[in-house]
C-alpha positions as CSV (number, residue, x, y, z in Angstrom):
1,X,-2.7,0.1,7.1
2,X,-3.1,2.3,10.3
3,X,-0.2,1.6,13.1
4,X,-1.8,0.3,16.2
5,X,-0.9,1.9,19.8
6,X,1.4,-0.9,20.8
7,X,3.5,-1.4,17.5
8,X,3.7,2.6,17.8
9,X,5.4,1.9,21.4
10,X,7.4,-0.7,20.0
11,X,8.4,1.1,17.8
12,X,9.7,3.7,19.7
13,X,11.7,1.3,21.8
14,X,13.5,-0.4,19.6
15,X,14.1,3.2,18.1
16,X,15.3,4.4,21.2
17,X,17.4,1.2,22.2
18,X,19.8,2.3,19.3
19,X,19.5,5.8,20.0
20,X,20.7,5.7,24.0
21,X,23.6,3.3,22.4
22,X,24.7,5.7,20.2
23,X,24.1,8.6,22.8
24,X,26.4,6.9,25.8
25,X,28.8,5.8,23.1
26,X,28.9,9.4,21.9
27,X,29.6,10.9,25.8
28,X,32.3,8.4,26.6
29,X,33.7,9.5,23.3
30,X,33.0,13.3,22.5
31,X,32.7,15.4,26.5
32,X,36.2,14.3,27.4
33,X,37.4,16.1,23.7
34,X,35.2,19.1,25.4
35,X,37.4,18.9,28.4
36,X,33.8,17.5,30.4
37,X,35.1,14.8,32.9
38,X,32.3,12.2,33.7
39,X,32.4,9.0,34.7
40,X,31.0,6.0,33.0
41,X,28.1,6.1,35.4
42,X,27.0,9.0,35.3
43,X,26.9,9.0,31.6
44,X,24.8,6.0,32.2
45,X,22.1,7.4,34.2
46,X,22.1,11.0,32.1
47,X,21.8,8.4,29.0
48,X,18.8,6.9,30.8
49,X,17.0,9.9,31.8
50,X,17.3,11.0,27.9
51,X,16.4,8.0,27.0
52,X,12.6,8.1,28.9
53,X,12.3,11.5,27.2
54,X,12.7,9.9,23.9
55,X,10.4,7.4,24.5
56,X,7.8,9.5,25.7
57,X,8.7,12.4,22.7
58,X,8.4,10.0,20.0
59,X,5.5,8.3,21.2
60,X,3.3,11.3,21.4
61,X,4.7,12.3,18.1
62,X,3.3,9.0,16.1
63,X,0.0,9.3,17.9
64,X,-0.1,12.8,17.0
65,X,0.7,12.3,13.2
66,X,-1.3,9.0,13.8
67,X,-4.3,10.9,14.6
68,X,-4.0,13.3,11.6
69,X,-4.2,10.7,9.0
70,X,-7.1,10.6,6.7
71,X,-8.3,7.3,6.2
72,X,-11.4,6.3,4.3
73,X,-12.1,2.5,5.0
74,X,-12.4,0.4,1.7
75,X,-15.5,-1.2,1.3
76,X,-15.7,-5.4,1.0
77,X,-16.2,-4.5,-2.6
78,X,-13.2,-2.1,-3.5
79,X,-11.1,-4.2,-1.4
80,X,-12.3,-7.2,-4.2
81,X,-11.8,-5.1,-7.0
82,X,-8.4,-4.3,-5.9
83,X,-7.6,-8.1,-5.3
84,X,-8.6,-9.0,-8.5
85,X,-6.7,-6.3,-10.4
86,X,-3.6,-7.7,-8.2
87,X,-5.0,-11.4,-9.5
88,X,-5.0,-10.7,-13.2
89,X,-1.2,-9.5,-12.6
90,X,0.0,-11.9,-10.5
91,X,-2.0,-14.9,-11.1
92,X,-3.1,-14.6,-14.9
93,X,0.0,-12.7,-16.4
94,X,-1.3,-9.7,-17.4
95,X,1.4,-7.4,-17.2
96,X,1.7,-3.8,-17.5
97,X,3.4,-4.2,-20.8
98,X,0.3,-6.9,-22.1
99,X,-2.2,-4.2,-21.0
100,X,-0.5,-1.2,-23.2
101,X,-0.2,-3.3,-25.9
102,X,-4.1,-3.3,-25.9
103,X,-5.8,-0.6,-28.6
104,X,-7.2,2.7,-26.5
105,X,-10.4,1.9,-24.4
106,X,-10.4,-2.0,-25.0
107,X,-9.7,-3.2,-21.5
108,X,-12.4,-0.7,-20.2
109,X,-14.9,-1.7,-22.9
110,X,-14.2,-5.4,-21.6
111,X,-15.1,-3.9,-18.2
112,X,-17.8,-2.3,-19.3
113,X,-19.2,-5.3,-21.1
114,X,-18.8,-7.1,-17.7
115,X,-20.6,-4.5,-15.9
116,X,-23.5,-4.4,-18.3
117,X,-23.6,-8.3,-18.6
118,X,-23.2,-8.8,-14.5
119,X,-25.1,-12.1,-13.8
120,X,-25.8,-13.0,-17.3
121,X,-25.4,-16.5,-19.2
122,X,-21.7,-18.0,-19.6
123,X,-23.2,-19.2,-23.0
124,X,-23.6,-16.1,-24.5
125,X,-21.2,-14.0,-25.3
126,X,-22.6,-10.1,-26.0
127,X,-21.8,-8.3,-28.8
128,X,-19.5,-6.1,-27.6
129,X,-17.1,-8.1,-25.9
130,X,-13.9,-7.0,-27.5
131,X,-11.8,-10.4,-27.5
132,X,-12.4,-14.4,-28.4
133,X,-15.2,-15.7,-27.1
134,X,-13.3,-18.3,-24.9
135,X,-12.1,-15.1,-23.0
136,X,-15.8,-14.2,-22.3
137,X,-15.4,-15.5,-18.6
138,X,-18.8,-14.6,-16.4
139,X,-19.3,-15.6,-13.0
140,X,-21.9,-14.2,-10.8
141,X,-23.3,-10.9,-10.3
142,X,-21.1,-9.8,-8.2
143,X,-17.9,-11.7,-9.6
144,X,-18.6,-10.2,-13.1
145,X,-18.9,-6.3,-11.1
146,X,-15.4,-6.5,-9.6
147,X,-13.4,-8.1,-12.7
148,X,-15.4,-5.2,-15.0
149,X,-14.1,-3.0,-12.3
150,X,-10.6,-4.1,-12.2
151,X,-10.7,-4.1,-15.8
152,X,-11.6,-0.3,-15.8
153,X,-8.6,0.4,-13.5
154,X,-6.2,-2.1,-16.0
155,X,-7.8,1.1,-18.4
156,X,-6.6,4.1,-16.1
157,X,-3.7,3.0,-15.0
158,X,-2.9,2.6,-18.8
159,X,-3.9,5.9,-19.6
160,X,-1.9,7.7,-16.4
161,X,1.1,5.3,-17.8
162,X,0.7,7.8,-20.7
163,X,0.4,4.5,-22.8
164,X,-3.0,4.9,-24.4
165,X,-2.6,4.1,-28.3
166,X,-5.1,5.3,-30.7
167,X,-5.6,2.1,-33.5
């Protein structure tokens, strides 16, 4: 998620905050070792004028780096398809150890049987649906895209889990 202008100012702030404490703490400490004699106040106000350069330094920093970021907005749809993969995880169980248990290339021919079925009857269950029939679970059109989607990324993340078993 991009940083917005004023948590990148708060940010800095609080940053800052601990940074002029540990500056004046390290002044009152370290320049009389170095034989520098300054009073408390005026360690206060060079502390201060640091500080405003910080501030202002790591400010324009984050925007810069802000600015450089490539983002590519996710659609409504790829933003669904990554809920529902999160959904079968979280919400149905399906772990990453239940998903590489799976033979190679069944949880993408699930997808792909929802894909190809998007929309159809909840009575019938196509032919190619690798599982039980109770698990044959359509929706809607859409519904039935995103879980044959998220079922297709259950697949890859399988495969880059180097988990892919040929039976």
């Amino acid at each position: 998620m991009k940083q917005s202008r004023l948590m990148s100012l708060v940010e800095s702030f609080i940053n800052i905050a601990v940074g002029f404490g540990i500056s004046l703490g390290a002044q009152v400490v370290f320049l009389p070792m170095l034989g520098v004699v300054v009073d408390f106040h005026q360690n206060l106000i060079f502390a201060l004028i640091m500080t405003v350069i910080s501030i202002v330094r790591s400010y324009l920093l984050r925007r810069v780096f802000e600015a450089f970021r490539i983002r590519r907005p996710l659609s409504p749809f790829m933003q669904a398809v990554i809920a529902e993969r999160f959904r079968q995880i979280e919400a149905e169980g399906w772990s990453v150890e239940h998903d590489d248990d799976h033979p190679r290339g069944k949880l993408s021919q699930a997808g792909a049987v929802y894909l190809l079925a998007a929309g159809s009857s909840p009575h019938h269950v196509p032919p190619l649906w690798p599982w039980a029939d109770e698990w044959w679970k359509p929706v809607g059109f859409r519904r039935d895209l995103v879980k044959g989607a998220a079922l297709a990324i259950a697949e890859g993340e399988k495969f880059d889990r180097g988990k892919t078993k040929f039976r």
